[in-house]
Backbone bond lengths (Angstrom), bond angles and torsions (degrees), N, CA, C in turn:
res aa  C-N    CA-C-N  psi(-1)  N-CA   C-N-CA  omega(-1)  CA-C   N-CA-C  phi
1 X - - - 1.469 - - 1.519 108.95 -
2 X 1.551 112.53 129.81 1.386 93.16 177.10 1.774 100.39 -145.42
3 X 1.544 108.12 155.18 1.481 100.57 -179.30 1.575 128.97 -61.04
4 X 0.947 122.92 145.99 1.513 115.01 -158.05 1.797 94.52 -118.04
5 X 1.498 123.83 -39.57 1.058 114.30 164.20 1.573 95.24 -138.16
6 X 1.316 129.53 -137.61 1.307 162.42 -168.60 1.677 102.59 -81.98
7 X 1.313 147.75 63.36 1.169 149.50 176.37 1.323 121.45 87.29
8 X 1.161 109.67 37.83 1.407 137.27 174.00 1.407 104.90 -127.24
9 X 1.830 104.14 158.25 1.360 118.60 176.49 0.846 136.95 -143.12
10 X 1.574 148.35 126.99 1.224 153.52 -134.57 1.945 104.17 -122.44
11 X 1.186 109.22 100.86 1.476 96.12 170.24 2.015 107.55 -104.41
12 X 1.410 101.29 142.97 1.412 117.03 -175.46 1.362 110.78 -101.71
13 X 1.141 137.90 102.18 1.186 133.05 169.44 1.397 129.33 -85.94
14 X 1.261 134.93 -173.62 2.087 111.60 -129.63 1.696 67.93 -136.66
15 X 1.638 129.55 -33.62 1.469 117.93 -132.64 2.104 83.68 -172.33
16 X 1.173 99.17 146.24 1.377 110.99 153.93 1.642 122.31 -54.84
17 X 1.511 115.34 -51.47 1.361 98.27 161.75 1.263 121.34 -53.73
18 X 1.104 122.39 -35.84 1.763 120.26 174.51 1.023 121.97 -65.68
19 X 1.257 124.74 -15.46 1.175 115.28 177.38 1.551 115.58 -102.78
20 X 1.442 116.89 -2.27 1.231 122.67 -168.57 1.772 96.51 -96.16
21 X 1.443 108.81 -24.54 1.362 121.55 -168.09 1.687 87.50 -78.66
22 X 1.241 131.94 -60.81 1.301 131.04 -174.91 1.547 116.14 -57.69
23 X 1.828 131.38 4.04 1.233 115.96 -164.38 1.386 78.84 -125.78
24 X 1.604 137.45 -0.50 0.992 136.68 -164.65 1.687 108.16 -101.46
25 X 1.745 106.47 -47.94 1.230 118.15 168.93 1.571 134.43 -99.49
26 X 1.508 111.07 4.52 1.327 115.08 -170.59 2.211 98.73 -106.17
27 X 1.114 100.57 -24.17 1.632 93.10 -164.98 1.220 110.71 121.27
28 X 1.007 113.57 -172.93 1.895 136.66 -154.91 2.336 83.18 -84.32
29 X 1.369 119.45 114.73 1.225 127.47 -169.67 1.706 97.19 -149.78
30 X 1.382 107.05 124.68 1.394 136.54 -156.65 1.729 96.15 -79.38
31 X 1.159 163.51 78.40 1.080 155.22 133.25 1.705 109.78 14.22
32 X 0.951 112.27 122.18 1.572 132.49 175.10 1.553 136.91 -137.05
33 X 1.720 123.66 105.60 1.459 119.50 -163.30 1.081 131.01 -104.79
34 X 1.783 106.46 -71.83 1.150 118.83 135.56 1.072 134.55 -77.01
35 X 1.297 131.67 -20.90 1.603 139.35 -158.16 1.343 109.65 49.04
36 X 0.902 138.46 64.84 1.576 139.18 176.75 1.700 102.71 -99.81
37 X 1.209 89.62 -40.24 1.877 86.84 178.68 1.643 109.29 -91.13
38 X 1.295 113.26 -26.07 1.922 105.38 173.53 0.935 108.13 -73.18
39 X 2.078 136.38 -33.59 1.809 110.15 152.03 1.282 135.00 -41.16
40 X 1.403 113.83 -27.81 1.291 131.48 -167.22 1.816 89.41 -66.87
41 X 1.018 107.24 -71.91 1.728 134.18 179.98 1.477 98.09 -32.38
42 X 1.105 102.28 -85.81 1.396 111.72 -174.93 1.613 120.06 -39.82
43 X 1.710 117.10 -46.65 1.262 99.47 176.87 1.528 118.36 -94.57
44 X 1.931 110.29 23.31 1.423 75.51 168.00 1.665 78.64 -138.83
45 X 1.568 110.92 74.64 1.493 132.60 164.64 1.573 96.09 34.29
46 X 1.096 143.25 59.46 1.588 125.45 173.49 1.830 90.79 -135.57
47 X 1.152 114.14 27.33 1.533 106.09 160.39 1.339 124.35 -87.86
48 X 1.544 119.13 128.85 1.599 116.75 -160.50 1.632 101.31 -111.16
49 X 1.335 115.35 -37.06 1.293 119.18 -165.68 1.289 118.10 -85.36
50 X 0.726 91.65 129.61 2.246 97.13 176.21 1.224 120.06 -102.89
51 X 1.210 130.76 28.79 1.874 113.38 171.09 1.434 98.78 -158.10
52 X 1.359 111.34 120.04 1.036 107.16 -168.45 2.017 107.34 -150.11
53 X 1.525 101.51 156.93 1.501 99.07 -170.51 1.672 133.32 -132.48
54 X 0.665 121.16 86.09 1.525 162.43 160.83 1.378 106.17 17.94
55 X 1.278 132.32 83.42 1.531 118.62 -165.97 1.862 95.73 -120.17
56 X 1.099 133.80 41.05 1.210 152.20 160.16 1.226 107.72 -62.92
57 X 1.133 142.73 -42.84 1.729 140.74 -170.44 1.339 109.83 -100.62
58 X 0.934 116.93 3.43 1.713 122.36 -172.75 1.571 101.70 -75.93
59 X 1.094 134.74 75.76 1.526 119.54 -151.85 1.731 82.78 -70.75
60 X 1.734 121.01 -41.09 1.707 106.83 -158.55 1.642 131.47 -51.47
61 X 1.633 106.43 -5.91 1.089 128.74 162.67 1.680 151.60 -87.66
62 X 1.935 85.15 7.19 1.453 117.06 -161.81 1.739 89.01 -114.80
63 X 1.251 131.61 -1.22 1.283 130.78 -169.44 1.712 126.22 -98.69
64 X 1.222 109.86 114.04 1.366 120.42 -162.45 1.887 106.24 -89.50
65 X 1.180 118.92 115.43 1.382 106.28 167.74 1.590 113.57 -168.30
66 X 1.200 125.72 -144.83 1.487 108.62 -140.75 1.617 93.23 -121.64
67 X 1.156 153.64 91.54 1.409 144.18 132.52 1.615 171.26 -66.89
68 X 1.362 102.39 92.52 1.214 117.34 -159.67 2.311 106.82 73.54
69 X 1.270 107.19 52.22 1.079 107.82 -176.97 2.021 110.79 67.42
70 X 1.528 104.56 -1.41 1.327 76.38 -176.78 1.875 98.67 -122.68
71 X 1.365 109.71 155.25 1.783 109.46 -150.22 1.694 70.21 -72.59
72 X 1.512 103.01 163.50 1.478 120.90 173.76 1.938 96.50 -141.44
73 X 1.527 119.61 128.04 1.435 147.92 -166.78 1.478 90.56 -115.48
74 X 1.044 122.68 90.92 1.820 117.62 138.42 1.246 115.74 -12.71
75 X 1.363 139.15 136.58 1.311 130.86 125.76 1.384 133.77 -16.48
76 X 1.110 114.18 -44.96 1.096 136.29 -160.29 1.143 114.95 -97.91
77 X 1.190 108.53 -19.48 2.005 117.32 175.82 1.389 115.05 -44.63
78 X 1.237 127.07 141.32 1.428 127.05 -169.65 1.218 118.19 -107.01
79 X 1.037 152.50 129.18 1.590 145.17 176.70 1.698 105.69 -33.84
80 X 0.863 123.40 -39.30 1.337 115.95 152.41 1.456 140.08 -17.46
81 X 2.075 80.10 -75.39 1.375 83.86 -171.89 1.421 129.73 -71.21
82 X 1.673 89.08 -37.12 1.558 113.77 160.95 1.687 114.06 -17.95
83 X 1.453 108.41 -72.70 1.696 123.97 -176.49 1.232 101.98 -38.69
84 X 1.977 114.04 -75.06 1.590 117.56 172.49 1.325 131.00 -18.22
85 X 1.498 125.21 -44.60 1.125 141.56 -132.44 1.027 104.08 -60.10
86 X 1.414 179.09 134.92 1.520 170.92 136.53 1.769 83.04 -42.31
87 X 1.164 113.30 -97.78 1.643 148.86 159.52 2.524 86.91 14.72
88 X 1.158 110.69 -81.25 1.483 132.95 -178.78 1.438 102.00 -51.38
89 X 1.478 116.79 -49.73 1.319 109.98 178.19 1.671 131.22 -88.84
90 X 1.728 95.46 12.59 1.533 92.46 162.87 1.295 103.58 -120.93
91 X 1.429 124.75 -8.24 1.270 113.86 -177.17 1.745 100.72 -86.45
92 X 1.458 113.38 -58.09 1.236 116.86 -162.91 1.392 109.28 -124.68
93 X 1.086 145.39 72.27 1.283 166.59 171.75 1.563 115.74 -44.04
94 X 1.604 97.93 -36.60 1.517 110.31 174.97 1.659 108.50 -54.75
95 X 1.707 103.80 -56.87 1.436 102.93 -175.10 1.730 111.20 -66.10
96 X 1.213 119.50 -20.66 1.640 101.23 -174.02 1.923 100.55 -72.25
97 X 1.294 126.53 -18.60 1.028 140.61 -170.67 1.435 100.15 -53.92
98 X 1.581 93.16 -62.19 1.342 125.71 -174.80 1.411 113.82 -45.11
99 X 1.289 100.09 -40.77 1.555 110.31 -160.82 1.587 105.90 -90.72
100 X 1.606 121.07 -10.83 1.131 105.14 -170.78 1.693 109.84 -99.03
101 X 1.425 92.29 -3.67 1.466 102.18 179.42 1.707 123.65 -76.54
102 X 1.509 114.01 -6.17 1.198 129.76 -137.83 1.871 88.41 -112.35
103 X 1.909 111.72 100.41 1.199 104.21 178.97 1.700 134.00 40.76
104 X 1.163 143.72 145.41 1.472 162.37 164.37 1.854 92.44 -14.85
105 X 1.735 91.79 176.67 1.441 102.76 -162.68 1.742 88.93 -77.73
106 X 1.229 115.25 -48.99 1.237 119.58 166.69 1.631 125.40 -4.74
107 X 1.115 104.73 -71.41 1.758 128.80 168.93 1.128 117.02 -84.70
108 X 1.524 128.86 0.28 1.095 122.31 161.26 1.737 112.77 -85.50
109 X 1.390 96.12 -23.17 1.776 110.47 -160.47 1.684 82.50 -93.00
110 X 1.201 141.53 19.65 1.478 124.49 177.72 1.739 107.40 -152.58
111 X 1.286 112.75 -30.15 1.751 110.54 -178.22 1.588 83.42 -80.05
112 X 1.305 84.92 156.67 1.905 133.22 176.93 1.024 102.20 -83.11
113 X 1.681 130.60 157.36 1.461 116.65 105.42 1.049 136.74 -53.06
114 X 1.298 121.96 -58.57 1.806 113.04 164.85 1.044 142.33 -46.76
115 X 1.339 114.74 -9.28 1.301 128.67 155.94 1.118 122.27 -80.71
116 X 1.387 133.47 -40.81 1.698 145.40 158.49 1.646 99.44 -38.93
117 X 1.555 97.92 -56.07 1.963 95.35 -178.35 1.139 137.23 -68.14
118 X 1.994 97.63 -30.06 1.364 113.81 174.92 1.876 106.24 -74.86
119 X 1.090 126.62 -52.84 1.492 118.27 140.70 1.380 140.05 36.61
120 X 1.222 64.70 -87.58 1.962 88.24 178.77 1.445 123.47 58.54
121 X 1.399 124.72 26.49 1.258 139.62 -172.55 1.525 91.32 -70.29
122 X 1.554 129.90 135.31 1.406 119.19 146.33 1.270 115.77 -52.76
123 X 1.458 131.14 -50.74 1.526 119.35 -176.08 1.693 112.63 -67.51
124 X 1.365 123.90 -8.12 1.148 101.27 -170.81 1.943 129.34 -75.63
125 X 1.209 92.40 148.19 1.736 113.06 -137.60 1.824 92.45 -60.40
126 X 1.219 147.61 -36.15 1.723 142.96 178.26 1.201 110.13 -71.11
127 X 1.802 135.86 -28.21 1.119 145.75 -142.14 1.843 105.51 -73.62
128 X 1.623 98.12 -50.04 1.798 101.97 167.98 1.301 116.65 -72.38
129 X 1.621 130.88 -24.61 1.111 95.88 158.32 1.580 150.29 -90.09
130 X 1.520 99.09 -5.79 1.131 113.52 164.80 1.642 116.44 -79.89
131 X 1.143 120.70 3.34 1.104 131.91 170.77 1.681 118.46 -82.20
132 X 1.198 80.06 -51.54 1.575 94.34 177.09 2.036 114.32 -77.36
133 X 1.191 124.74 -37.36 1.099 142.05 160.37 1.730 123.52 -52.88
134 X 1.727 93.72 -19.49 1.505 106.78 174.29 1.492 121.96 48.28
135 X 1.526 94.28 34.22 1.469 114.99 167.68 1.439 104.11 -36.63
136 X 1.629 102.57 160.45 1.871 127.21 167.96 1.556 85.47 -112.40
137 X 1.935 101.94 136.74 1.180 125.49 170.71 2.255 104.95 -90.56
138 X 0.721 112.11 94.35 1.556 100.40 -161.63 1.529 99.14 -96.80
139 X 1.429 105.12 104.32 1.246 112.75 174.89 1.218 122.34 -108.03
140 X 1.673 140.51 151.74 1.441 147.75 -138.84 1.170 104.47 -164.08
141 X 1.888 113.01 127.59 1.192 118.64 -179.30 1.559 91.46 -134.92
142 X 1.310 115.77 171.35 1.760 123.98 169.64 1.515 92.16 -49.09
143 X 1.088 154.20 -58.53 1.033 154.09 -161.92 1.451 113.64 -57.54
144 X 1.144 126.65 -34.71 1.459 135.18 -159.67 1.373 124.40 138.42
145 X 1.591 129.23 166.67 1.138 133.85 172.09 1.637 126.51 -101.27
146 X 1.281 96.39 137.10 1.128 101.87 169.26 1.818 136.77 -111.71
147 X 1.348 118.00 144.17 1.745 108.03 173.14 1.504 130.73 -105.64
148 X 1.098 128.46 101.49 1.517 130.07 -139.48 1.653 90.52 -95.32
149 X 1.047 131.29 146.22 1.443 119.24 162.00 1.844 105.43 -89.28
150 X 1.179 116.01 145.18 1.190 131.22 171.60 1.506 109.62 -15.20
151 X 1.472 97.35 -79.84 1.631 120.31 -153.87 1.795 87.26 -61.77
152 X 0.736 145.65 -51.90 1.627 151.70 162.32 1.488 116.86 -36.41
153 X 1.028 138.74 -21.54 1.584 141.61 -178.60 1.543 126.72 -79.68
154 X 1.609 94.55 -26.97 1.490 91.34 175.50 1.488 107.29 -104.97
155 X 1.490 120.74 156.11 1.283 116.13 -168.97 1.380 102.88 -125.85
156 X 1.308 112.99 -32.49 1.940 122.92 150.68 1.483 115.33 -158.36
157 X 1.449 94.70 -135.33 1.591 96.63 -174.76 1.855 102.47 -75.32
158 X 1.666 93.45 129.12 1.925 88.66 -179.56 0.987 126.67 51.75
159 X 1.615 111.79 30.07 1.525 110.66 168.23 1.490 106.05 -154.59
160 X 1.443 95.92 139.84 1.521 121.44 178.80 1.379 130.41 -120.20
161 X 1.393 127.21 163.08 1.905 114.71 176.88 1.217 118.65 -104.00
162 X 1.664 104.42 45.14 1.197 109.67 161.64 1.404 109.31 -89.98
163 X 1.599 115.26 132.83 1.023 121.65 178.81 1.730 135.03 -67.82
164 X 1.554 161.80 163.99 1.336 149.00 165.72 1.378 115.62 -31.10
165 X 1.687 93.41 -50.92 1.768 99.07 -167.87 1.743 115.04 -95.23
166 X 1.413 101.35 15.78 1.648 108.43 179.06 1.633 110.14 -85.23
167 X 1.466 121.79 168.90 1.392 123.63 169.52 2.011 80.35 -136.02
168 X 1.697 104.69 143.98 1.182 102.27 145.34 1.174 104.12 -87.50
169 X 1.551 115.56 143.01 1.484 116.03 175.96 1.737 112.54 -117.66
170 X 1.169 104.81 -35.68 1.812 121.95 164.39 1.302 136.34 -106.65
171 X 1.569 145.59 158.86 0.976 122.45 119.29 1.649 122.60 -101.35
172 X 1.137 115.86 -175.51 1.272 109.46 -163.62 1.484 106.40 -150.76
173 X 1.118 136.11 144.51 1.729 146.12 -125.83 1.585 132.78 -156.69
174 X 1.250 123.23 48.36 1.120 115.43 -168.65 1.441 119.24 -31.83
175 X 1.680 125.22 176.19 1.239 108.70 163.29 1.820 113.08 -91.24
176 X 1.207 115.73 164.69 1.092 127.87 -161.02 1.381 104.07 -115.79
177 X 1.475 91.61 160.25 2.129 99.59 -174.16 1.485 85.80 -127.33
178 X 1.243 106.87 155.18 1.908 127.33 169.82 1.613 102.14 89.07
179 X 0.948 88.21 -159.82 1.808 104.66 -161.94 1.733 92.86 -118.62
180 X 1.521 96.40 122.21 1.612 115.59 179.56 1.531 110.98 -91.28
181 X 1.302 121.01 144.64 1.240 138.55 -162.48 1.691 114.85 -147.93
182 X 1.255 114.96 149.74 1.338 118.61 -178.12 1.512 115.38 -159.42
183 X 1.231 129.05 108.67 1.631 115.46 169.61 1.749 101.59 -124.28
184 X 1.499 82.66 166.15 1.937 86.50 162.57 1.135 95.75 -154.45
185 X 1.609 105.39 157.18 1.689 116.30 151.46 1.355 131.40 -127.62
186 X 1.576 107.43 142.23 1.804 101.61 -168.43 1.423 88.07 -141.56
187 X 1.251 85.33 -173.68 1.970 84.37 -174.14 1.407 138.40 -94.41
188 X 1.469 96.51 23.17 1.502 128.89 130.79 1.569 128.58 -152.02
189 X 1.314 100.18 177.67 1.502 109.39 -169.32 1.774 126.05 -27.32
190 X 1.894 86.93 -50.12 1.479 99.47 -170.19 1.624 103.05 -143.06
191 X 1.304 119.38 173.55 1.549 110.37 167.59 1.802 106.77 72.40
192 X 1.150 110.55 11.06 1.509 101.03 -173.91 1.880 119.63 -121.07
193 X 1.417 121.60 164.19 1.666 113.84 -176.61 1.717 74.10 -76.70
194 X 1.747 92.32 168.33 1.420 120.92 -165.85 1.763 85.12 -99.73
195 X 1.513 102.05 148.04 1.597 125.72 -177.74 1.222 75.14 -98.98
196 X 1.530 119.87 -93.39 1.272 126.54 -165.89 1.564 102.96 -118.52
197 X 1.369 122.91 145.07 1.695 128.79 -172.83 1.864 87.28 -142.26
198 X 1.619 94.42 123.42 1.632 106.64 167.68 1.639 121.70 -127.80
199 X 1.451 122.59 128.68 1.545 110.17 174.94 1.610 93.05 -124.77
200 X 1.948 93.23 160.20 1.107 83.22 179.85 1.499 88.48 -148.15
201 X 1.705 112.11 179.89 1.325 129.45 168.23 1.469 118.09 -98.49
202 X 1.350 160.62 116.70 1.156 118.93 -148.77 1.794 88.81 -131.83
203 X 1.475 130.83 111.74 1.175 129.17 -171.56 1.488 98.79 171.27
204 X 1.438 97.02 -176.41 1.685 120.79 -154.36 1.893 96.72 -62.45
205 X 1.803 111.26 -18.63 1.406 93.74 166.02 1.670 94.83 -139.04
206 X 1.433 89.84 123.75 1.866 103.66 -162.96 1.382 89.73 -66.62
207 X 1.717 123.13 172.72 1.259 137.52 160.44 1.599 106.13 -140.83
208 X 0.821 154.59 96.59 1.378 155.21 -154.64 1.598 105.83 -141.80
209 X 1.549 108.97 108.55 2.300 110.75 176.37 1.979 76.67 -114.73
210 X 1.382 101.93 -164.31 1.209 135.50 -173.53 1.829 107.14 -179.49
211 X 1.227 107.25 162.09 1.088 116.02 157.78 1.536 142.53 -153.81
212 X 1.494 151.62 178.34 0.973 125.47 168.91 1.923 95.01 88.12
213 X 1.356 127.50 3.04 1.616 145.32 144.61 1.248 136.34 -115.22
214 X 1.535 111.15 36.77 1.384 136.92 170.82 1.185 121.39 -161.71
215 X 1.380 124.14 -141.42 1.455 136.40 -159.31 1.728 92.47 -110.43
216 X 1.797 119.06 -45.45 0.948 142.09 -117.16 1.847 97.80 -175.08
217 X 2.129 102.35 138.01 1.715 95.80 -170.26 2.213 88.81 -61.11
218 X 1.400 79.48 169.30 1.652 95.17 173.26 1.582 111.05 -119.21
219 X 1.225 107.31 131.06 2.110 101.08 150.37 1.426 99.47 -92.56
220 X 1.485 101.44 153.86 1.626 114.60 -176.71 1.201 92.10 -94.23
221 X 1.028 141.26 140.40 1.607 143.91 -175.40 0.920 104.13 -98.51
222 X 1.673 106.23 -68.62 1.470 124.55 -150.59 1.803 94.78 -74.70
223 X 1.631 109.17 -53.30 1.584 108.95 -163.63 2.123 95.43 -54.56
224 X 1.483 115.05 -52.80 1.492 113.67 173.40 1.631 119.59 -30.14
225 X 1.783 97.70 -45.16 1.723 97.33 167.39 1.274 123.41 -57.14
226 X 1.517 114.65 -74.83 1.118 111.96 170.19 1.614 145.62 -23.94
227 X 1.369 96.31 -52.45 1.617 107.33 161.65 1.635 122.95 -55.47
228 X 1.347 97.39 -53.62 1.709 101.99 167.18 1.460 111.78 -52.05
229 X 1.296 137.18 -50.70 1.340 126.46 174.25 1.540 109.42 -88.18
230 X 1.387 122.67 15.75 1.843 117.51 142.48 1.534 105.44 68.80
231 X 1.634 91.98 61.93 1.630 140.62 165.51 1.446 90.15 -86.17
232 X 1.434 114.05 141.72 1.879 136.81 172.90 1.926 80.70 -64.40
233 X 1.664 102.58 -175.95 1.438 124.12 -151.67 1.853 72.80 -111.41
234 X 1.263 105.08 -20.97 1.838 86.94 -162.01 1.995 104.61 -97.67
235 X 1.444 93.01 -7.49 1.756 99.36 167.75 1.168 109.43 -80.80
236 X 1.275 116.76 -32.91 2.012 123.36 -150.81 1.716 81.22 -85.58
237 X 1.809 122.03 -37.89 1.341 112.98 -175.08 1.491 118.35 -62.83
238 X 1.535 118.66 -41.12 1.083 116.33 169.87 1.843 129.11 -63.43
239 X 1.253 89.33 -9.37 2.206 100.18 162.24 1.120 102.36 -63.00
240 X 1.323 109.64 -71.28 1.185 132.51 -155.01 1.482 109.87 -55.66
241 X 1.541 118.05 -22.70 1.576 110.95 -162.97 1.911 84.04 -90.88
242 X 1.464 128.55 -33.12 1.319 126.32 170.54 1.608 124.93 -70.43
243 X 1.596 104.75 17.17 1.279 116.97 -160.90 1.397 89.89 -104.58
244 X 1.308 108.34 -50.85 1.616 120.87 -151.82 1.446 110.17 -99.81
245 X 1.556 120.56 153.54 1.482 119.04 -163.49 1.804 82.67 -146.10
246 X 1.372 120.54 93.70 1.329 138.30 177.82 1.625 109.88 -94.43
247 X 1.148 109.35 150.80 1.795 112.11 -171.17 1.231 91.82 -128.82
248 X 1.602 125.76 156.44 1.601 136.25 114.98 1.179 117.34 -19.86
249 X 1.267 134.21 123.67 1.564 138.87 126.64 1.449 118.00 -132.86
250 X 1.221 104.01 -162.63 1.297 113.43 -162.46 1.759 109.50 -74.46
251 X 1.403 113.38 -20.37 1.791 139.47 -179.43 1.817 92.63 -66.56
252 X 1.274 114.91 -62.45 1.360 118.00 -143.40 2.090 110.81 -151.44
253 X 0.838 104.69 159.95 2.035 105.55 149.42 1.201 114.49 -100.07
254 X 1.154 112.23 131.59 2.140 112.21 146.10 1.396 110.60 -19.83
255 X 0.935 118.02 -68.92 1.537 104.80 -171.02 1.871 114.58 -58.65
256 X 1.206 122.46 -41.17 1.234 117.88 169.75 1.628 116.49 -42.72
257 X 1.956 97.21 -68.71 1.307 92.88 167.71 1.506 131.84 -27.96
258 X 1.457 109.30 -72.61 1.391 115.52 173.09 1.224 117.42 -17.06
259 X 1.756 125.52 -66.28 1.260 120.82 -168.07 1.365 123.61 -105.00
260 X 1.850 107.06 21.73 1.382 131.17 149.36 1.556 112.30 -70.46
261 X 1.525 116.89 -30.32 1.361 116.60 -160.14 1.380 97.54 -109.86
262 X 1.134 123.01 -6.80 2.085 130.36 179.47 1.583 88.87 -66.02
263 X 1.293 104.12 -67.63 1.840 133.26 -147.60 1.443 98.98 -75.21
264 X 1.831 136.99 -23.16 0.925 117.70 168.45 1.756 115.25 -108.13
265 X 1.264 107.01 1.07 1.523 105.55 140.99 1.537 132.87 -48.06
266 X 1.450 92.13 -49.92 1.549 90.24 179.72 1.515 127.00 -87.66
267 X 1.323 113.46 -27.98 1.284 135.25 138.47 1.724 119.91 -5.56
268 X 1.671 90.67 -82.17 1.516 89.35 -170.32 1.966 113.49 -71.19
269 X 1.695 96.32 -31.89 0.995 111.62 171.19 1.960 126.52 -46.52
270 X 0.984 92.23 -6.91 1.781 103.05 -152.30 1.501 110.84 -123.66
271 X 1.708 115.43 -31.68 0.440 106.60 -157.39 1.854 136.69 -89.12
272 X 1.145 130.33 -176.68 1.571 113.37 -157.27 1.656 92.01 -112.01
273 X 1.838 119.31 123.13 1.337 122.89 -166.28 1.990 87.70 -95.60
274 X 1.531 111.92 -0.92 1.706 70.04 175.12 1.280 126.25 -115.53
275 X 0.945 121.65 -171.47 1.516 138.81 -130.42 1.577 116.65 52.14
């Protein structure tokens, strides 16, 4: 255990069992990877929690590979590695997309995925495509493991059913049919929070989330129906605007959003993969 600032505490664990043993017997302990978002915290004083545990060295949780046909993502995988992946970029291409969009090399070489998921930001930039990909959240406590389906994990804004004494340790990935897609927009090119972030599946059975137009990422259900039974781009848009529940902040308006999320409906929907 060691001090991390001024009455706060940092526990280091040796091994994943150790650390599962420490969330089991120590108390309510904040999960920590990269820290990309506790700088955030820290330099603009809005850090509340004090005890927290260090899963940075765990390399067995940083390991990307193939299970039982379905792709398996470390926790621990880095936007990095993600990009690299040979393995990521034939299965899911959407997320390396995803991943390259996500802040400088800097923050690519230190944010998680599991931290993006553990998160729970609506804008955060992996969340639609694992949404849409209908990822397993595979979470692990001393007790046992569990497989969460995607659309099931969030319960609202910044909150999930992962439990105190859980670690997400994976996600997990079937293979996919159709042509994968991913855009976002922020208020610039690259390096920026997401206004609106959309992935999609694009084939005889659509998969289409977004995020950064709710509480929480979304799948379009109804607009996904529609398209599958071969609804125009300007019907599936009008789902979609009854799909989404966009706010004011300081990023953007609702109304922008709105016709950020019309235009990249049709967009990804439309668009021509060759060359």
């Amino acid at each position: 255990m060691l001090g991390l600032v001024s009455n706060r505490q940092l526990f280091e664990p040796k091994s994943v069992g150790d650390a599962l043993a420490l969330l089991r017997d120590e108390g309510p302990l904040v999960p920590l990877a990269g820290c990309t978002d506790l700088y955030v915290s820290l330099n603009f004083g809005t850090l509340r929690e004090t005890r927290f545990l260090n899963l940075w060295r765990l390399r067995t949780l940083r390991q990307i590979t193939k299970r039982d046909e379905r792709l398996s993502i470390g926790a621990l995988a880095t936007y990095t590695d993600i990009i690299k992946s040979p393995l990521v970029g034939r299965r899911l291409p959407m997320l390396v997309a995803a991943a390259r969009e996500i802040g400088g090399v800097q923050i690519q070489n230190r944010g998680t995925i599991g931290g993006n998921v553990a998160n729970a930001s609506p804008a955060g930039d992996t969340l639609p495509v694992l949404a849409a990909a209908d990822a397993l959240v595979v979470l692990r406590s001393a007790a046992g493991i569990r497989r969460i389906p995607f659309a099931e994990f969030y319960t609202g804004y910044r909150q999930t059913v992962r439990r105190p004494d859980e670690l997400i340790v994976a996600l997990e990935v079937a293979k996919l049919r159709g042509r994968q897609r991913f855009r976002k927009v922020g208020t610039r090119a690259a390096q920026a929070i997401s206004k609106v972030v959309m992935a999609a599946v694009v084939g005889s059975s659509p998969r289409i989330a977004v995020g950064s137009v709710a509480p929480t990422v979304l799948r379009l259900r109804a607009t996904e129906a529609a398209l599958a039974a071969g609804a125009s781009i300007a019907e599936a848009q009008q789902l979609l605007l009854e799909e989404i529940a966009p706010i004011d902040d300081v990023r953007s308006t609702a109304e922008y959003r709105r016709r950020v999320a019309v235009n990249l409906l049709a967009s990804l929907w439309t668009r021509d993969d060759r060359g």
